[in-house]
C-alpha positions as CSV (number, residue, x, y, z in Angstrom):
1,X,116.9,89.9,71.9
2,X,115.6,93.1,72.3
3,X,115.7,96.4,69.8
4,X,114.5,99.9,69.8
5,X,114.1,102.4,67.4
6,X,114.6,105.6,69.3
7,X,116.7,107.2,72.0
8,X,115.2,107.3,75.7
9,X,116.5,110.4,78.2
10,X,115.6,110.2,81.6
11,X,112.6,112.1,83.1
12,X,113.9,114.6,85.7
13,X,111.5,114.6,89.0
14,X,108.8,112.1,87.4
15,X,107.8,108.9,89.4
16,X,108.2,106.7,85.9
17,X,112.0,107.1,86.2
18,X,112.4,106.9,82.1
19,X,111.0,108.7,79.3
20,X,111.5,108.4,75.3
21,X,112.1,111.0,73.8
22,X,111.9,112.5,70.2
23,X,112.0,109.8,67.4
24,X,115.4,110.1,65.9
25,X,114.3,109.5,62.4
26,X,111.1,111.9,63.0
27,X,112.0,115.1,64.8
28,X,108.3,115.8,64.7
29,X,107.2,113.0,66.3
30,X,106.4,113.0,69.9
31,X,106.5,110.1,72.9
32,X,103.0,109.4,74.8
33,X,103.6,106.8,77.3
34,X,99.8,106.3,77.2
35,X,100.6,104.3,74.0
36,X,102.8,101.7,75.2
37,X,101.5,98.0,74.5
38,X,103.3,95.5,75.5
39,X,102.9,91.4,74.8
40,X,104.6,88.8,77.0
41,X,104.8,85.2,76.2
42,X,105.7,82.5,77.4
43,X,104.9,78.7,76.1
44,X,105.7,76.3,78.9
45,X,104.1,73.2,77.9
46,X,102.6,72.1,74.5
47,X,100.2,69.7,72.6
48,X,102.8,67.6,71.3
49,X,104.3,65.0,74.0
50,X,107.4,64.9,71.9
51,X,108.4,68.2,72.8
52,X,109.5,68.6,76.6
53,X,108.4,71.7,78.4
54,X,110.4,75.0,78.6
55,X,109.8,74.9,83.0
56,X,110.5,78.6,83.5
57,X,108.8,80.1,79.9
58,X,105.5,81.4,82.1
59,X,107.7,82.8,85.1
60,X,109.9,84.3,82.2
61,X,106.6,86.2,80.6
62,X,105.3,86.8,83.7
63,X,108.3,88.8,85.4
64,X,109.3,90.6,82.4
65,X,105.8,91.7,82.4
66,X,105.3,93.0,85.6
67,X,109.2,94.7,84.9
68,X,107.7,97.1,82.4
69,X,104.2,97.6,83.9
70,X,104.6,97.5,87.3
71,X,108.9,97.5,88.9
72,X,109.5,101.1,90.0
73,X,112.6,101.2,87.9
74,X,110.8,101.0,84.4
75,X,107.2,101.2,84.0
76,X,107.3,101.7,80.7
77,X,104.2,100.1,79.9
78,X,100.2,101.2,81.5
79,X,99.4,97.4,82.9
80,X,95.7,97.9,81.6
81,X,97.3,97.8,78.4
82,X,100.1,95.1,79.1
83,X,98.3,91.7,77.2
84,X,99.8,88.1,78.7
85,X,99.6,84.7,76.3
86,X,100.6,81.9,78.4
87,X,100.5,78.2,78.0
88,X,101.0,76.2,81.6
89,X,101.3,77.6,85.1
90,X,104.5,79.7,86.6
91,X,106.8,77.4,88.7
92,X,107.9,80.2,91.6
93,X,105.4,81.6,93.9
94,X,106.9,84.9,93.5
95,X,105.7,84.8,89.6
96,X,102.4,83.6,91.3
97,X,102.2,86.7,93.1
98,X,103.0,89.0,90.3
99,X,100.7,87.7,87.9
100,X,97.5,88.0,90.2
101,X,99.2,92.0,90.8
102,X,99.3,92.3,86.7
103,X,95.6,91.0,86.7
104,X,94.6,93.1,89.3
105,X,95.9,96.5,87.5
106,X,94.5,95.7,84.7
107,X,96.3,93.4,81.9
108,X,95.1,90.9,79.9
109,X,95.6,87.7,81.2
110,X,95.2,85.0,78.2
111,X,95.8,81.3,78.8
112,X,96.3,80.3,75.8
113,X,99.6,81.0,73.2
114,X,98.4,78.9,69.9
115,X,100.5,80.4,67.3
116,X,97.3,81.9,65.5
117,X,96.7,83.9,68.8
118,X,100.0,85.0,69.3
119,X,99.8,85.9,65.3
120,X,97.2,88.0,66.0
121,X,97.8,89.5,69.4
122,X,101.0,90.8,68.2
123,X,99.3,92.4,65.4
124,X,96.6,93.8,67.6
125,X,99.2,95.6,69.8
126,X,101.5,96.5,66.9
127,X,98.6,98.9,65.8
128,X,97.7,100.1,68.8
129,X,101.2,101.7,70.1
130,X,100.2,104.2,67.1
131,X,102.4,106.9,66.0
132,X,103.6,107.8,69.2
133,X,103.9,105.0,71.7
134,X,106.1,102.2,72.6
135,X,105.7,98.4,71.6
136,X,107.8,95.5,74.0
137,X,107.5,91.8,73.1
138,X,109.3,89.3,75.0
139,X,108.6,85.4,73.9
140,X,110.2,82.4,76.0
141,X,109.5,79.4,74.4
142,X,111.3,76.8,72.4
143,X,112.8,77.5,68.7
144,X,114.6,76.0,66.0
145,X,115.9,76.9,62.5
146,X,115.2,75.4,59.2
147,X,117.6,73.8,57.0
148,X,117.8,77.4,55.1
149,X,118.6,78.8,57.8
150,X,115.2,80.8,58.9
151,X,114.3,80.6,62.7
152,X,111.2,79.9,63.7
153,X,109.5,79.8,67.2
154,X,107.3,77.5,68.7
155,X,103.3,77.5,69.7
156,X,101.0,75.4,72.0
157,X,100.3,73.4,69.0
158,X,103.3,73.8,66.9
159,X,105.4,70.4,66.0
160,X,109.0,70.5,66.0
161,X,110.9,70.5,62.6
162,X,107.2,71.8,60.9
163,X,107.7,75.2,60.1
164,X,104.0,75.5,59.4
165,X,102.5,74.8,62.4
166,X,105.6,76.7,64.1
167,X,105.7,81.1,64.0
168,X,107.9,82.9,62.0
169,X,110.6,85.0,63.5
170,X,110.7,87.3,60.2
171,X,106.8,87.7,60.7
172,X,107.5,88.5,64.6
173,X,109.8,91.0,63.4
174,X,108.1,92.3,60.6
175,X,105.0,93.2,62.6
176,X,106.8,94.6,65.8
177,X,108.3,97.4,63.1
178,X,104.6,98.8,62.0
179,X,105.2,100.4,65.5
180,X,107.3,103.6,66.0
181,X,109.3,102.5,69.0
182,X,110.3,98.8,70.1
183,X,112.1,96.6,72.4
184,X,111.5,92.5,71.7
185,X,113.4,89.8,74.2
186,X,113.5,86.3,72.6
187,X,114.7,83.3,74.6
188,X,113.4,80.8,72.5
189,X,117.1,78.4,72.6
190,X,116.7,75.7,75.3
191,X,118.3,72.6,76.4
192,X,116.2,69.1,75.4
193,X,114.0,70.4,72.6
194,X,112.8,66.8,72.5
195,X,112.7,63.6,74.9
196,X,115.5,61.9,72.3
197,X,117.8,64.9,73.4
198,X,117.4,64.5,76.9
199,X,120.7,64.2,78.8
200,X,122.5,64.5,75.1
201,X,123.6,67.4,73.4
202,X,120.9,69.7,72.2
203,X,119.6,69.9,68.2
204,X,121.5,71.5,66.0
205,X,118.2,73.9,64.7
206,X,117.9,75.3,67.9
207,X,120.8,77.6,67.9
208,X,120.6,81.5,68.0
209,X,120.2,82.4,64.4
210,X,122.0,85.4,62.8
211,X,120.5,88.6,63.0
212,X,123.0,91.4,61.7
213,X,121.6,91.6,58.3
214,X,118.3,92.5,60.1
215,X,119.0,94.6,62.2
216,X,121.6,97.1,60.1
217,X,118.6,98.2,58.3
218,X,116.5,99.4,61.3
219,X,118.1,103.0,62.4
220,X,118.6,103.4,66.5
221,X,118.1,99.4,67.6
222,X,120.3,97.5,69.8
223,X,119.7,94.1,69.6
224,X,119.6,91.4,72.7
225,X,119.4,87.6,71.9
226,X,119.6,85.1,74.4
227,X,122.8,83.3,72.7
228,X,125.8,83.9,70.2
229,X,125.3,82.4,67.2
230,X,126.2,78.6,67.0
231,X,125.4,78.6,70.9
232,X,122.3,77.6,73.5
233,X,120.4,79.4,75.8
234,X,119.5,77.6,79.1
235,X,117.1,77.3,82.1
236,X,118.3,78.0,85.7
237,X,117.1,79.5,89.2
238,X,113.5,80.2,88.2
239,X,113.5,82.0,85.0
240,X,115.6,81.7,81.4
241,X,119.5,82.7,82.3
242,X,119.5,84.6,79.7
243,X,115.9,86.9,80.9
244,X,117.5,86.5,84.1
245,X,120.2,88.7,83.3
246,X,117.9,91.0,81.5
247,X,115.5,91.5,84.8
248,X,118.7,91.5,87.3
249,X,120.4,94.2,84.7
250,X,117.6,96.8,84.3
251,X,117.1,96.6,88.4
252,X,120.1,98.3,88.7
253,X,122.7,95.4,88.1
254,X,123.8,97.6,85.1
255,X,123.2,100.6,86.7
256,X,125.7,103.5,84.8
257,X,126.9,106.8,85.7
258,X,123.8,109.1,87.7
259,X,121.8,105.9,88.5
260,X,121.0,104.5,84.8
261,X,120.8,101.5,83.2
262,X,122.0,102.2,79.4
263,X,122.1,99.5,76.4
264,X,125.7,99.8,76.6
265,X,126.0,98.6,80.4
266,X,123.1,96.3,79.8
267,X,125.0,94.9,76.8
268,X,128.0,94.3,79.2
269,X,125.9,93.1,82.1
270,X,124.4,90.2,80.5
271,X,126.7,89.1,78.4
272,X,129.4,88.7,81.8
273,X,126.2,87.0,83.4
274,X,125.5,84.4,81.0
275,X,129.2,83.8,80.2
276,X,130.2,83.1,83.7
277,X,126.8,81.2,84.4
278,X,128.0,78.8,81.3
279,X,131.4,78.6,82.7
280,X,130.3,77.5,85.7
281,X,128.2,75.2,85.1
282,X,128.3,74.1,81.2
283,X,132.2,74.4,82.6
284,X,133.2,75.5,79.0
285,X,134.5,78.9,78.2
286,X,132.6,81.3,75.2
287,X,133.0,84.4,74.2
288,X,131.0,85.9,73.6
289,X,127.8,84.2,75.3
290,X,125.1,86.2,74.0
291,X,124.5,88.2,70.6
292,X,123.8,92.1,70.3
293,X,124.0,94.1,67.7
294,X,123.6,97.7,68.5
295,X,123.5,100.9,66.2
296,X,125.9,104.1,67.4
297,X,122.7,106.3,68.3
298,X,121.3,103.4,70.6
299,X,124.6,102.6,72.7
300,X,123.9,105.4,75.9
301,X,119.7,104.6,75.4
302,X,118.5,104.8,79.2
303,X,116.5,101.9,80.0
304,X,115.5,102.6,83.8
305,X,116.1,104.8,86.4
306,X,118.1,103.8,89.9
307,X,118.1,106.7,92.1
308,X,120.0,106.7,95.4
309,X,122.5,103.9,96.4
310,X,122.5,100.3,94.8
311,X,120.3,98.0,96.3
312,X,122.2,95.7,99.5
313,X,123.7,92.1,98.2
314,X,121.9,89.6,99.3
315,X,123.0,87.6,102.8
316,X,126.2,85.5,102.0
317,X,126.5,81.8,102.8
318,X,124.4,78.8,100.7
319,X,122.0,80.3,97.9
320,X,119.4,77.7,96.9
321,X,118.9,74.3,98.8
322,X,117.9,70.7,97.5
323,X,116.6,67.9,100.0
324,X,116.6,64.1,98.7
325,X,115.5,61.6,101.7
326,X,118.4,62.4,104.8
327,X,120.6,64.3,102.1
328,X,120.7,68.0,102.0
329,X,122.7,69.6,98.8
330,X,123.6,73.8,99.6
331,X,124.3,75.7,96.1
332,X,125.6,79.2,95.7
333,X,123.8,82.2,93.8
334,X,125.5,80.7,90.3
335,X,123.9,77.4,91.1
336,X,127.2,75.6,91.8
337,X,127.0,72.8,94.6
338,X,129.0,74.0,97.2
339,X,128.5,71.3,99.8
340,X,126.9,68.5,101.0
341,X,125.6,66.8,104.3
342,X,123.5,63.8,105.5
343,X,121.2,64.9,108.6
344,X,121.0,61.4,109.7
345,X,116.8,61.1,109.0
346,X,114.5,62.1,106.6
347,X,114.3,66.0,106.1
348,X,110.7,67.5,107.0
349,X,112.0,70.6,106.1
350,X,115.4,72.9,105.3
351,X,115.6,76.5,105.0
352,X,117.9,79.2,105.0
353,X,118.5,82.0,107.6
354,X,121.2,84.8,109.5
355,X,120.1,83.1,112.4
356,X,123.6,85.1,114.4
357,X,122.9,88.5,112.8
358,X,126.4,88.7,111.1
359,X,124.8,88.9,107.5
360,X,125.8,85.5,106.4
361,X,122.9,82.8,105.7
362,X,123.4,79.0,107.9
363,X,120.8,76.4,107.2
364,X,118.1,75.2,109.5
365,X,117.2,71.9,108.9
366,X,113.5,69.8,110.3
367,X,114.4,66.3,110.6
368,X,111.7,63.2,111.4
369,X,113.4,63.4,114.7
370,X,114.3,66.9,115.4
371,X,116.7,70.0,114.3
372,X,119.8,70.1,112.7
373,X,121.9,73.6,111.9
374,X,125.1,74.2,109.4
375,X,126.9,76.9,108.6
376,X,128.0,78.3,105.0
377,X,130.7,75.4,105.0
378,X,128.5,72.8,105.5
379,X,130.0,72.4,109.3
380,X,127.1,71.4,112.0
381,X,126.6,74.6,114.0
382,X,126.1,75.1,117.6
383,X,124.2,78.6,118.7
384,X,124.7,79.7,122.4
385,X,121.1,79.6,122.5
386,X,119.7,76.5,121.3
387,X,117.2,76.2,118.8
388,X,113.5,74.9,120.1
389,X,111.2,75.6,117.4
390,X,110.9,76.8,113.9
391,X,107.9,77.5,111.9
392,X,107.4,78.4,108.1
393,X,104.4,80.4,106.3
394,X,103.4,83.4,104.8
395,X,103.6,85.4,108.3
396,X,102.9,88.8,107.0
397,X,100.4,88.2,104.2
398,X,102.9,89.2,101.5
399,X,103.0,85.9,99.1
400,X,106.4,84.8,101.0
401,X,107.7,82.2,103.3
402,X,109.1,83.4,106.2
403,X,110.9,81.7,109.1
404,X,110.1,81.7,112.8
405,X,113.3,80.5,114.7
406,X,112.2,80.2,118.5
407,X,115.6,79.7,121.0
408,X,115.8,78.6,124.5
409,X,116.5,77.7,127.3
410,X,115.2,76.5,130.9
411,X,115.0,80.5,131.9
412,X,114.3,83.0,128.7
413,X,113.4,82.4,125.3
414,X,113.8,84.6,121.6
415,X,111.7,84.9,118.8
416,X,113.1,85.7,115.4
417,X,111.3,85.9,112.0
418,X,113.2,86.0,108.9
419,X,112.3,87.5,105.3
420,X,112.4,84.9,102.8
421,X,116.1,86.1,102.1
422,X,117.2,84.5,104.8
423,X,117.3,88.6,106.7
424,X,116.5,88.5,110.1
425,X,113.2,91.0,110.0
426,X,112.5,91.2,114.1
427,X,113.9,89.4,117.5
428,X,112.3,89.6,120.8
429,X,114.0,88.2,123.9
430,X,111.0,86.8,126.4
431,X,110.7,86.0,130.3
432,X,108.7,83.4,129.2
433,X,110.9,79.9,128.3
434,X,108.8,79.2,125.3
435,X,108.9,75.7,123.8
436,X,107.0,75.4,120.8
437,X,105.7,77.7,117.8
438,X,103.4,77.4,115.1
439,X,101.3,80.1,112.6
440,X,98.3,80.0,112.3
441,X,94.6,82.1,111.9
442,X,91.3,81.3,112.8
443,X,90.1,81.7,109.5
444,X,91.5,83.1,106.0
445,X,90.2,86.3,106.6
446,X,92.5,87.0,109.6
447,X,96.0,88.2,109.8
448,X,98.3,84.8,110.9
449,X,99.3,85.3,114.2
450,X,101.6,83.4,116.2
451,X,101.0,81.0,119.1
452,X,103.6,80.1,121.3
453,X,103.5,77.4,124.3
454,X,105.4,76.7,127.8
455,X,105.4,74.1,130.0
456,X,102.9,76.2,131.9
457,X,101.6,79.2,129.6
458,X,100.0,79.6,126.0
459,X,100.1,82.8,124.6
460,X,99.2,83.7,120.9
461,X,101.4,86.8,119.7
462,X,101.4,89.7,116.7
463,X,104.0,89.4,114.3
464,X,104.9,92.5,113.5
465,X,105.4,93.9,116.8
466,X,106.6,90.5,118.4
467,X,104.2,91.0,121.6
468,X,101.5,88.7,122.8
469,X,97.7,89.8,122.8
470,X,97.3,87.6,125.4
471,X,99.2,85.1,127.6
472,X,97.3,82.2,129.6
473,X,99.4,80.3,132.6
474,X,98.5,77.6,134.1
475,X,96.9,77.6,138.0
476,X,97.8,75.9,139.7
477,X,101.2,74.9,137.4
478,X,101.2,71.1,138.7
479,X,100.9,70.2,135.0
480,X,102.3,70.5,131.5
481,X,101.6,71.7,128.5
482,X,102.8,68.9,125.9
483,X,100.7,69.2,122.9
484,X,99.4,72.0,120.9
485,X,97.5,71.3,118.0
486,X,94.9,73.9,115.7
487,X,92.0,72.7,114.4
488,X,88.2,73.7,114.2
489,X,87.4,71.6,117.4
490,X,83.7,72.4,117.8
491,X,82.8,72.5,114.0
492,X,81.7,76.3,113.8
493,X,84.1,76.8,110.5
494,X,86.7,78.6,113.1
495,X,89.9,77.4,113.8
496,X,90.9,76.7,117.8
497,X,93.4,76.4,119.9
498,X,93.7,73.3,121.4
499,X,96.2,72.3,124.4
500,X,97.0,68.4,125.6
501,X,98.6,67.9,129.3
502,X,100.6,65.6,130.6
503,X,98.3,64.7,132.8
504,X,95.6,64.0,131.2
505,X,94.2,67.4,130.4
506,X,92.5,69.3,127.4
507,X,92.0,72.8,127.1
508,X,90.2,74.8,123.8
509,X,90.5,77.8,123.7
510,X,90.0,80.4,120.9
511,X,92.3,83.1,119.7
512,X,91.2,86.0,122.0
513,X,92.1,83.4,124.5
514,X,88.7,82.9,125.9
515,X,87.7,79.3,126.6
516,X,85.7,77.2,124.8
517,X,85.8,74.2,126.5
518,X,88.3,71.7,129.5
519,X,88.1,68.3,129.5
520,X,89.7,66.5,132.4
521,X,90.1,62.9,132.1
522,X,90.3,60.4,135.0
523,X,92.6,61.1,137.5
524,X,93.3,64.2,136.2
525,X,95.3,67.3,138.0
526,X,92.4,70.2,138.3
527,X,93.9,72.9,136.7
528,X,92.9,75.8,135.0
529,X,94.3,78.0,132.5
530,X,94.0,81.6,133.6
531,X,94.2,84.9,131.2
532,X,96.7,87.4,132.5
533,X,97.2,91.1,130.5
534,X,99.0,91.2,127.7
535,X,102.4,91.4,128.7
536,X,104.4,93.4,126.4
537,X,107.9,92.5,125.5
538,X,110.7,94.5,123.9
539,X,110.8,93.7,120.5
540,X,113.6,95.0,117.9
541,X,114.7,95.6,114.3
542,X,117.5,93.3,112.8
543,X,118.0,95.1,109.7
């Protein structure tokens, strides 16, 4: 749920994109972003093994975090004064990445969410929002209500069905309004509260309690909770459905008139979200799906700025994949199986790419003994160019796994990299029929780099620009290139290029292409492998 007590207006030619303005219940009272707190927490994992983990709570707290500290369309929130309690580690590398950014502006990174720290974190920050900041909570975590009907949420050390050891939503509440302005998210109803739910239907304590009664006392609030009552809230894709529609929302999902996000379009947004997320795959029909509860002077309260046009959808085609042995499972963005294939052998690897350029995602699939491509449909696709190579890795340093697709045939070859999207980022055609690919660097503190191989020639290329720093061919070419491995092959803590032959042959060499070292074994072809200049090649944007 989430609830403010003022009005926002946007900020005309300021970087924040939103500003609050006046207090509506204190005309005198002013807004100083400087005073924003903000707590996120999320409580994964917990002491008792009767209680089974909420996966996404930490990726949850995390991303909402970085949302109102750091995403260009809020910012609401200084990081330095942004405080994280979490109990367990995220699940998607993405989170990873975010939370070493929040730590790295400055927030408070805290690995621990008993309920006595939460207790008194939240009162910490309550105070020091002041008279004229902001205060925004967000807990993910489980919850459950009491035969009375008071809701309670749950701590690293809380036991389910003990409202002692569990926190209070009335306290939660009740310390949140000491400060002027407010916003709280809680996601706190999962599936499986305990192992003897598992597979069944969830506890009866863990739906959304009612919170009208509350909340028609605080002036200016709209209200968000993550179900109706009577209902659930589930897990899906990474993060809580519900805080999944929140984050997709205030990126511009609910983007109103003039480029801004309001209550009233978020109220719309995430309700359609979660509805048509539980119709889909709960295959029931509710509505509504989530609760709100939103005062007059609250309904057109800007929540984040999204200048210019609306972000482009994602590729089309399969969403999310799932391997099990030779069986490969494609799902669309609402996490609905949409097909399904055997590849005949055990999948190394399976990954999802525009590899034609028409802005629709097919699947590349690794198998124990070679490559296997489908399109959206699930039909086995054959490219006019046929695929040699792929590799996977974090090509540009920026906490993503990219894709490079290398096609070919006995004349030419092409080099594409893909975005972790599934986008094609760059192609270059080359004169050079290229056989194999890997990523790799001689040692963390270098950019990756790519290097490349022939039946003749080695080069090892920059990413970004597609182009080799070097290419090496083989003199005279009455051998082959059949191996390429990369390892530290003299033991001087640098990583080496390292090239078998056909006949017999083995060349190290290291990244700048200078040689290290050629055995030759017996009987051997005398060969050499000889550096030529860097021969540029064309290389081009797909976007």
């Amino acid at each position: 749920m989430a609830f403010a007590t003022v009005a926002f207006a946007p900020v005309q030619g300021a970087s924040r994109g939103v500003r609050l303005a006046e207090d509506v219940r204190s005309p005198s009272r002013t807004w100083d972003p400087e005073q924003a707190t903000g707590v996120f927490i999320g409580v994964r994992r917990f002491e008792d093994a009767q209680i089974m983990e909420v996966r996404y709570a930490v990726d949850d707290a995390i991303d909402l975090a970085y949302m109102f500290a750091l995403d260009r369309h809020v910012r609401l929130v200084p990081p330095r004064r942004v405080v994280l309690l979490i109990e367990g580690v995220p699940v998607k590398e993405e989170s990873r990445r975010r939370l070493e950014e929040l730590r790295n502006s400055g927030a408070t990174i805290k690995f621990t969410a008993t309920t006595n720290r939460i207790r008194s974190v939240l009162r910490q920050q309550a105070v020091a929002a002041g008279s004229n900041g902001l205060f925004v909570v967000s807990l993910a975590t489980h919850g459950f209500v009491e035969a009375d009907g008071r809701p309670y949420l749950l701590g690293y050390e809380s036991t389910f069905r003990d409202h002692e050891t569990a926190l209070s939503t009335d306290f939660v509440l009740n310390v949140i309004s000491q400060a002027p302005r407010s916003l709280v998210f809680i996601d706190a109803c999962r599936e499986h509260i305990d192992k003897s739910t598992r597979g069944g239907k969830p506890d009866p304590r863990t739906v959304a309690p009612s919170l009208t009664r509350r909340m028609k006392s605080i002036l200016g609030q709209a209200t968000f909770y993550a179900a109706a009552q009577g209902r659930y809230a589930y897990d899906d894709g990474g993060n809580g459905v519900f805080t999944k529609a929140v984050i997709d929302g205030l990126t511009c999902g609910a983007t109103a008139d003039r480029g801004v996000v309001t209550v009233e379009t978020l109220r719309t947004f995430v309700g359609r979200e979660v509805r048509e997320w539980i119709r889909k795959n709960r295959h029931e029909s509710i509505d509504p799906a989530t609760q709100t509860s939103i005062d007059d002077t609250a309904r057109n309260m800007p929540l984040s700025h999204c200048p210019g046009p609306p972000p482009p959808p994602p590729p089309a085609g399969p969403a999310r994949l799932l391997v099990s042995g030779s069986v490969l499972s494609a799902f669309d963005a609402r996490g609905v199986r949409i097909w399904q294939q055997d590849a005949d052998a055990s999948i190394v690897h399976a990954s999802l790419a525009d590899l034609d350029g028409d802005s629709v995602r097919e699947v590349i699939v690794r198998t124990a003994i070679g490559f296997k491509l489908f399109d959206r449909y699930g039909a086995q696709l054959q490219l006019s160019l046929p695929l040699r190579d792929i590799a996977f890795g974090d090509v540009f340093r920026k906490h993503e796994n990219n894709v490079v697709a290398l096609f070919g045939n006995a004349s030419a070859s092409r080099l594409t990299i893909f975005d972790s999207d599934g986008r094609r980022r760059s192609i270059a055609d080359q004169a050079i029929p290229w056989t194999t690919v890997r990523i790799d660097r001689p040692t963390s503190s270098y950019a990756p780099k790519l290097i490349v191989i022939a039946l003749h020639a080695v080069a090892v290329m920059d990413p970004k620009k597609l182009t080799p720093k070097w290419i090496g061919m083989m003199q005279p070419p009455n051998d082959t290139i059949d191996r390429l491995l990369i390892v530290d092959d003299d033991n001087d803590a640098t990583r080496d290029i390292v090239l078998s032959t056909h006949g017999g042959n083995t060349f190290v060499l290291d990244f700048d292409g200078r040689m290290i070292v050629r055995h030759g074994g017996p009987g051997a072809p005398d060969v050499q492998i000889r550096l030529l200049p860097g021969k540029r090649t064309r290389a081009r944007s797909a976007r």
